[in-house]
NUVO-202490 format. One line per 4 residues: number of its first residue (from 1); for each residue x, y, z of C-alpha. Coordinates in nm, 2 decimals, always signed. Example, Ala and Ser with C-alpha at 12.3 -4.5 7.8 and 13.67 -1.06 7.14 Angstrom:
<rs>
1> +1.23:-0.45:+0.78 | +1.37:-0.11:+0.71
</rs>
This chain:
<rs>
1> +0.00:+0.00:+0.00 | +0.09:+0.34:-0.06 | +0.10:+0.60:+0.22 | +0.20:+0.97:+0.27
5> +0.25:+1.14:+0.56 | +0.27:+1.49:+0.72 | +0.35:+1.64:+1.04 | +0.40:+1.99:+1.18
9> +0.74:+1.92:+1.38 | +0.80:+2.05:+1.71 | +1.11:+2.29:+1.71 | +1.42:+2.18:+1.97
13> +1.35:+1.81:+1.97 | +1.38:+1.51:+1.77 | +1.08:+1.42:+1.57 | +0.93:+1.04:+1.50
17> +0.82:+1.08:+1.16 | +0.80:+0.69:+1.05 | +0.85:+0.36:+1.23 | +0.82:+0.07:+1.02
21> +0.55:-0.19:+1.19 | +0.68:-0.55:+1.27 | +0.69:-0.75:+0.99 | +0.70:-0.49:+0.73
25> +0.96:-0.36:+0.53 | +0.90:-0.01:+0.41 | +0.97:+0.19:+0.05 | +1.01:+0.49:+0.11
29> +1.02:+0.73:-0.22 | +1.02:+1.08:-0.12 | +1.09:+1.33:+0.20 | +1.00:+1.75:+0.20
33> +1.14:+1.94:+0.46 | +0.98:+2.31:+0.45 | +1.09:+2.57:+0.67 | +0.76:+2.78:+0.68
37> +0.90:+3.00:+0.97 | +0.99:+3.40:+0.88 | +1.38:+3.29:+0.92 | +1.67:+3.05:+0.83
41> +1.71:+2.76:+1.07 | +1.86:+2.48:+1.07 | +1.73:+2.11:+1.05 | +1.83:+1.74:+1.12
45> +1.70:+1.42:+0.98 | +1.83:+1.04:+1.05 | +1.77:+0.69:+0.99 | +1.78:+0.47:+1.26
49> +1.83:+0.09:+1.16 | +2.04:-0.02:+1.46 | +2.28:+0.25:+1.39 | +2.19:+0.61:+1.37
53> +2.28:+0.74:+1.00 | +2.26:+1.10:+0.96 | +2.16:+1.24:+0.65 | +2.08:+1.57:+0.72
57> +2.32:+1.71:+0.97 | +2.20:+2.08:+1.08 | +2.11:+2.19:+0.74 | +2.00:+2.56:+0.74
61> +1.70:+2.60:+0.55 | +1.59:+2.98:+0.47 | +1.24:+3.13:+0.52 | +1.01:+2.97:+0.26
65> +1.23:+2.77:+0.13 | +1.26:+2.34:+0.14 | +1.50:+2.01:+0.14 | +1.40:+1.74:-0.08
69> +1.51:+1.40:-0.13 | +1.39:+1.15:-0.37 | +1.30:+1.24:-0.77 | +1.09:+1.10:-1.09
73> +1.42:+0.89:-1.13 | +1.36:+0.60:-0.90 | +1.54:+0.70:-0.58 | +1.42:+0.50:-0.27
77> +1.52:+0.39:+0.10 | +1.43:+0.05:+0.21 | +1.38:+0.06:+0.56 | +1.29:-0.31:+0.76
81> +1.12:-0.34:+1.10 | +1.16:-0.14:+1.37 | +1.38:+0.10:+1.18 | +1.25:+0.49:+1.18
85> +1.34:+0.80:+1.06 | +1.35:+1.14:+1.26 | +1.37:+1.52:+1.17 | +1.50:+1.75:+1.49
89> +1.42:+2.15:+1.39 | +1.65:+2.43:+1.54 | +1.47:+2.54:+1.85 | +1.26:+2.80:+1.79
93> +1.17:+2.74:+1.43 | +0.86:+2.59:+1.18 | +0.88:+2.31:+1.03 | +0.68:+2.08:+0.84
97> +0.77:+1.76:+0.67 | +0.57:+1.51:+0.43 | +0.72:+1.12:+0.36 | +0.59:+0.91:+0.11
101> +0.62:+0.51:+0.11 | +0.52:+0.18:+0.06 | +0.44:-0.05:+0.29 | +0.48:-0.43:+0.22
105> +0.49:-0.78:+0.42 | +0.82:-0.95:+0.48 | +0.88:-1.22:+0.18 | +1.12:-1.50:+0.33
109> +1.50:-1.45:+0.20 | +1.78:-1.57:+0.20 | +1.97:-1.29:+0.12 | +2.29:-1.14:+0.40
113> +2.49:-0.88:+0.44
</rs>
């Protein structure tokens, strides 16, 4: 199934924004960040899959403006069960965010890393 979601984040703290349900594996296809405060701030987003990957590390994002990853070209992040991704604003700054994905059941595998 196909999903989207959007949040209005609260500034100065790290934001759930997606945690992939047990026994679900998770496509996820696009992310907006959108400063929609009057001034530039900065922004934080990570993937946590047992580790904490940071992919956004306190990117300053001016008034109006937006980060945006994924494109009409096929770029996805596969995410498994229990991973999650979160978005921490500057404090005292407006944010919103919106994440597209798919959501699919486990298939047995018996692919490793």
């Amino acid at each position: 199934m196909k999903y989207s979601i959007g949040k209005n984040l609260t500034d100065g703290v790290s934001n759930t924004i997606l945690t992939v349900p047990n026994g679900y594996h998770a496509e996820v296809t696009m992310l907006f960040i959108s400063n929609v405060g009057g001034s530039t701030k900065a922004v934080t987003a990570a993937w946590h899959d047992g580790d904490t990957i940071t992919f956004l590390g306190g990117k300053s994002v001016g008034a109006a403006d937006y980060v945006q990853f994924g494109n009409p070209l096929g770029s996805f992040l596969i995410m498994t069960d229990g991973d999650y991704i979160t978005i921490t604003p500057e404090a005292g700054s407006s944010f919103t965010c919106i994440i597209s994905f798919l959501l699919y059941p486990h298939q047995a595998s018996n692919f490793t890393f």
